[in-house]
C-alpha positions, 0 to 999 in steps of 0.5 A: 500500500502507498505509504502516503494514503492519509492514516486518519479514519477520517480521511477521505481522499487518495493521493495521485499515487494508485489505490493498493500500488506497490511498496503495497441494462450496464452489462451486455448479454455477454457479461451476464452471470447466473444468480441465485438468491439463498431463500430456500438453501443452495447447491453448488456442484464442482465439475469439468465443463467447456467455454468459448473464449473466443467468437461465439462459433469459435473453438471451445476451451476445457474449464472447471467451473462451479456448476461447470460454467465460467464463472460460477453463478453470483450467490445472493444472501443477507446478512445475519440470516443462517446460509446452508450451501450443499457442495458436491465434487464432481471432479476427479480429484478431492477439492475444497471451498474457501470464502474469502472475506467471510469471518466464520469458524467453518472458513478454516475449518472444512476438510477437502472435499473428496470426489462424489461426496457432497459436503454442508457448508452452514454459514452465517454471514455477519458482514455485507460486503462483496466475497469471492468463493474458490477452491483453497490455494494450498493444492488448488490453485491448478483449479482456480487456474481452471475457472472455479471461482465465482461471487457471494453478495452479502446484502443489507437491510437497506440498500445505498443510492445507486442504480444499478449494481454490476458484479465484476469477476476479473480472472484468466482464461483457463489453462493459460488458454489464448485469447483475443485479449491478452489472457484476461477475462472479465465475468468469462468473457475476453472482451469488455463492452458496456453502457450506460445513460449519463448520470447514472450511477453505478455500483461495480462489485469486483473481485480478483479472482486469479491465482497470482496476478496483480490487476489495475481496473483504469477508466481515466476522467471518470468519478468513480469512489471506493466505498468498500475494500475486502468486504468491509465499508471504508471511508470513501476515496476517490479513485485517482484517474479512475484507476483501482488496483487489486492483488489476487483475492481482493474484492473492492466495491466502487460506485462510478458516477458517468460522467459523459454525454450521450454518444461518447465511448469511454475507454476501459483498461484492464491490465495485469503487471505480467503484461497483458492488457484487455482494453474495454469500453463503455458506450454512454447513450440515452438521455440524462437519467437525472438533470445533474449529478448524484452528491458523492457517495455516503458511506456504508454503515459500518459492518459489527467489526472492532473499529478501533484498538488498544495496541497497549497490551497487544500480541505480537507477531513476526511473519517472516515470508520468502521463497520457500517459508512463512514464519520460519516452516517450509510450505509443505510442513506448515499444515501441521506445525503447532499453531499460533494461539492466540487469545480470543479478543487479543488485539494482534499486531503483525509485522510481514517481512517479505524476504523473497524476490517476488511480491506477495499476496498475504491472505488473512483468513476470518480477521480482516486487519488494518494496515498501520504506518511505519510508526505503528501511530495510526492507521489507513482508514479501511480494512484489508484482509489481503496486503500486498507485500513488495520484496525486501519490505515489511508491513504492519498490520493490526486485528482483534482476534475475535473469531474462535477457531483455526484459520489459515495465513497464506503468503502466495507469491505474485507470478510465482509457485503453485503452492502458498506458504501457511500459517495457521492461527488457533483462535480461542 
């Protein structure tokens, strides 16, 4: 994260600096997802399927997928109310699903799933927010790679000022499949083309959902605003030339004001720092939807999360990350080393310290932290529970370990192995 960002909770601005750089109707038919709203229970199934990445008479490419389509389908609940999701393994192989974002025992708890069974996931999300589910990196990531990925969206009770929410899965064509578009993918799909009336607002809801790529969504001239980051509300900042900028996992909600007159294209990029770049666009057509502007975004009600901390008596931990351990254990023995106990309402303050050559996405499973300045005085006003760690770098964060149960720290790194690095934190 840029070290410039404002470390008061009460800031509200970004510097010229890129959201979350290094040292740290809308969607045409083809970026349509299936939906399914959580009212009577859900199913997902695990299995092998096919997706045309091309022209739609072009070849088709082999992809995992939940339910077997590229992405899986957006799952829909509200917060607070009991989610009973039943997934069965169609796959020749055992795979496990992993939530990202959402704070519950059973995150790091579930064992893998072997192939033919059908395993209970009972939730109760605590939070609203955006959460990517996916199968676990340790031994999964060849999966991931594949297409097994897909949205949950945590809703509410009362929804803010928009007028259109679109969810955007950002990904890689499986298997490293060509594509017209330089090996990104936007809900699928290998292009990305959409419309809008002028004024509207809209609430774009994004997820990474490669295995280690580092992507920045650019949409220059426009006001868009971040509103939520790793599923939790932050203050909310306005994106610098409209660009945002997500490590693997992140999730990041951003309501876009379009600003044009109809009859304008306004150009789209979505670029990974490997290179590869898929240029998009957004048609403004149609009358004004409203005779001015919308005022700036409020911010989101706060989720129930500690809002602040009192470092006095806090635990201290050192993580040391690099090429082939995380906290002193190779990446193959951590599962089952002692975990790291600690107790339940502890405040914790972690220090990364990135010894390898290659950045690293650090993941944080059921705790999302704050990143502090390097005084440890203060901290960015919003929560992470993915931070992006440059070589020979550390960074400082801080949590409240209130979720009992064991969860999982996994350091990947950007564009490197197949395997992450584990911790495990035994919360109790």
């Amino acid at each position: 994260m840029p070290s410039d960002i404002p470390r008061s909770p009460s800031a509200r601005t970004l510097s010229r600096r890129h959201l979350l750089a290094a040292p740290a109707v809308l969607t045409l038919a083809a970026l349509a997802t299936p939906e399914r709203a959580a009212a009577q229970g859900l199913r997902l199934t695990a299995a092998a399927g096919e997706a045309r990445l091309g022209a739609p008479d072009g070849p088709v490419t082999p992809v995992l997928g939940y339910d077997g389509v590229l992405p899986g389908p957006v799952l829909r609940a509200k917060r607070s109310v009991p989610l009973a999701i039943d997934v069965t393994n169609a796959l020749a192989e055992p795979t496990g699903l992993h939530w990202l974002g959402l704070r519950d025992p059973a995150v790091g708890s579930l064992p893998d799933i072997a192939p033919g069974a059908t395993q209970r996931h009972d939730l109760t999300p605590r939070d609203a927010g955006t959460f990517l589910y996916r199968p676990r990196l340790a031994g999964g990531e060849a999966q991931l790679r594949a297409g097994l990925a897909g949205l949950l969206v945590i809703a509410d009770e009362t929804s803010p000022l928009h007028d259109r929410e679109i969810p955007l899965l950002l990904s890689e064509p499986p298997g490293g499949a060509a594509s017209p578009q330089a090996g990104l993918l936007v809900n699928g799909r290998p292009d990305l083309s959409l419309s809008a009336r002028p004024h509207e607002r809209l609430w774009l809801r994004f997820a990474n959902a490669t295995a280690s790529r580092i992507l920045q969504w650019t949409v220059p001239d426009q006001r868009l605003t971040l509103v939520a980051l790793d599923s939790q509300p932050c203050e909310p900042f306005p994106l610098d030339e409209g660009r945002l900028m997500l490590a693997p996992g992140q999730r990041a909600e951003v309501m876009w004001d379009v600003a044009a007159a109809a009859g304008t294209t306004l150009p789209i990029a979505l670029a990974s720092f490997a290179g590869t770049t898929l240029a998009g666009r957004m048609s403004v057509e149609g009358s004004p939807l409203r005779a001015a502007p919308l005022p700036p975004p409020a911010p989101f009600p706060a989720n129930p999360l500690p809002q602040a901390m009192d470092f006095r008596r806090a635990t201290r931990l050192d993580l040391p990350i690099g090429a082939t351990t995380f906290a002193g254990r190779s990446a193959r023995d951590a599962a089952g080393a002692p975990a790291l106990r600690l107790r339940r309402g502890a405040v914790v303050l972690a220090a990364i310290r990135n010894e390898g050559a290659a950045f690293h996405a650090v993941h944080l499973e059921g705790h999302p932290a704050r990143l502090l300045d390097g005084l440890d005085d203060g901290w960015k006003p919003f929560f992470l529970d993915t931070v992006l760690v440059a070589p020979g770098s550390t960074a400082r964060i801080a949590f409240v370990a209130e979720t009992a149960g064991r969860f999982r720290v996994t350091a990947q790194a950007i564009n490197g192995a197949d395997d992450p690095l584990v911790a495990l934190l035994d919360v109790g």
